[in-house]
C-alpha positions as CSV (number, residue, x, y, z in Angstrom):
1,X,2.6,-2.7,0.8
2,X,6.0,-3.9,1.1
3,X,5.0,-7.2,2.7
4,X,2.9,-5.2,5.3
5,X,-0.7,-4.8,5.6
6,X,-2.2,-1.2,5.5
7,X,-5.4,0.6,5.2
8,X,-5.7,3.4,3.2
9,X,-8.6,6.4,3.6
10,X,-9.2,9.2,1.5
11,X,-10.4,12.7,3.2
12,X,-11.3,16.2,1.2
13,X,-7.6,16.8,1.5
14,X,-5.7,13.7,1.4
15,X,-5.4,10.1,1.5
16,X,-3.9,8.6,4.7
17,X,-1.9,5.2,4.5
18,X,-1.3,3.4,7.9
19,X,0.4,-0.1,8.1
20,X,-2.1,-2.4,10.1
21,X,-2.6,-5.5,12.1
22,X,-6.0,-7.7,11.0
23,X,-7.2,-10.4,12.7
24,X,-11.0,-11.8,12.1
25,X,-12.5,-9.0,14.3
26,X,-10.2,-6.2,14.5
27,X,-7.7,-4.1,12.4
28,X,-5.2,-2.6,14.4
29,X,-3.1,0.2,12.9
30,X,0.2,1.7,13.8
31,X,-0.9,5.1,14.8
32,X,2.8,6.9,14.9
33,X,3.3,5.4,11.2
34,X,0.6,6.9,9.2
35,X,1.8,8.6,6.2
36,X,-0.7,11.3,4.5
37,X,-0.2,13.7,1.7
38,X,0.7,17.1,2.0
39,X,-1.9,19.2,1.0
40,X,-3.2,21.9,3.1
41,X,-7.1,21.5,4.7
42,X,-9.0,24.5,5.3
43,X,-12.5,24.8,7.1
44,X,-14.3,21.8,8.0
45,X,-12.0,19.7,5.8
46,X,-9.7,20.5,7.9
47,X,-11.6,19.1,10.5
48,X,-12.7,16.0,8.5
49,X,-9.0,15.3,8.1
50,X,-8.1,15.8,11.9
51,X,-11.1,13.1,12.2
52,X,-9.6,10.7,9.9
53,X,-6.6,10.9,11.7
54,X,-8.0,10.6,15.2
55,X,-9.7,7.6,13.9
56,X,-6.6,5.5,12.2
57,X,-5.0,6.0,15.8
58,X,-7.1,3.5,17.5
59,X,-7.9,-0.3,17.0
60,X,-10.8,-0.1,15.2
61,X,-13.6,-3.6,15.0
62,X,-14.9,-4.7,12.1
63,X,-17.9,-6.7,10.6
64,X,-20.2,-7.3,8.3
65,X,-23.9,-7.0,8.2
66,X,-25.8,-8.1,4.7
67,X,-24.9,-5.3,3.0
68,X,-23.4,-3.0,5.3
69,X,-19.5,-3.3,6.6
70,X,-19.2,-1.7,9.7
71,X,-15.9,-0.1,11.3
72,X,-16.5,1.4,14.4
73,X,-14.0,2.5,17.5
74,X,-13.4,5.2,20.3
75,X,-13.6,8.3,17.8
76,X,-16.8,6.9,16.1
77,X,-18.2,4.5,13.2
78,X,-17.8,4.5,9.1
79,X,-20.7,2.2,7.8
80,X,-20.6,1.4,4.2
81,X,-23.4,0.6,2.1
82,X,-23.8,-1.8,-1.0
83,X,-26.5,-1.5,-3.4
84,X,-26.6,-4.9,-4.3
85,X,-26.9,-8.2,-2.1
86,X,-23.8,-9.4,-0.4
87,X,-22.0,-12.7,-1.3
């Protein structure tokens, strides 16, 4: 976006946008420049969000297994799944 790099996650409530760093192992995102949207979360959405947030505010690694891509830091891990054979 705008010549900048940036990861963008969607949660119950909103999506997230964070400009990021990337190198071949690690994506690095500028924690006090995530922008979200402004809808209220109530419950564990709430919660889901807070998560979200808590994870985009540390350098996260990344890799690639087969079919699964992997991003995994200090607040946890996101695995995602394909359902047909990686190139």
């Amino acid at each position: 976006m705008n010549g900048t790099q940036s990861l963008v996650m969607t949660t119950p409530c909103n999506t997230l946008n964070v400009p990021i760093m990337l190198t071949n192992t690690l994506i690095t995102p500028d924690a006090a420049a995530i922008v979200s949207g402004t809808q209220g979360c109530l419950g564990s959405n709430g919660d889901d969000e807070a998560w979200v947030h808590a994870f985009l505010s540390h350098p996260i690694a990344y890799s690639r297994v087969n079919t699964t891509f992997t991003l995994t830091n200090e607040a946890g891990t996101i695995e995602f799944t394909s359902t047909s054979p990686a190139n």
